[in-house]
N, C-alpha and C positions, 0 to 999 in steps of 0.2 A: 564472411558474416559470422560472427558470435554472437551465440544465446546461449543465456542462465535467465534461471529462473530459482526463483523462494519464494518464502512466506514469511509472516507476520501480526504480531500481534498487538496488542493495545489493551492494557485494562486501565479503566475510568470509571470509578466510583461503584466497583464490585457488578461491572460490565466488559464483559471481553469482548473483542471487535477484531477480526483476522479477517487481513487480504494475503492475495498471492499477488505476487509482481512477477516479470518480466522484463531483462536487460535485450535490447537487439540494436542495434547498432549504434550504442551510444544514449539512447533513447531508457527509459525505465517509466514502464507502465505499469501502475497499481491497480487491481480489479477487485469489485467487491461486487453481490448478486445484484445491489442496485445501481453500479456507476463505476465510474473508473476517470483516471487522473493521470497524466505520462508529461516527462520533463528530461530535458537531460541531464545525464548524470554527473558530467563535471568532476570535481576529486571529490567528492561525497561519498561514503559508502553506501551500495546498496542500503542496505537492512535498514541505516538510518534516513535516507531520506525516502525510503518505502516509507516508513513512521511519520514520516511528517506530511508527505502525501494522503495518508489513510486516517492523517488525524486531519486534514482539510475535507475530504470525504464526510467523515463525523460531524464536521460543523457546521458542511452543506446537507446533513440529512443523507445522503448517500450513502450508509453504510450503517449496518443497524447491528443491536448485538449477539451474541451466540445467544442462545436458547440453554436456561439449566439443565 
């Protein structure tokens, strides 16, 4: 079984938004303090489809942004 794990960021209109992910068998799961979202990974790179994960988070509301 292999795991990696990173992080990630997202700024949107002078709003930053970081999750951590999580690779484990194939699988990559993005967590943010309100939700989380996991898919397989396929030939996608992490980092980028963490990004597009954490940017569906965003559009469900699930993921709010850093604090200045």
């Amino acid at each position: 079984m292999r795991t990696s794990e990173g992080e990630v960021t997202i700024v949107e209109k002078d709003d930053r938004y970081r999750a951590e992910y999580k690779i484990e068998n194939g699988i990559i799961t993005v967590r943010t303090p309100r939700g989380r979202k996991a898919t397989h990974l396929g030939r996608s790179s992490a980092p980028t489809l963490a990004r597009v994960l954490l940017r569906e988070l965003i559009e469900e509301g699930r993921a709010e942004p850093e604090l200045r």
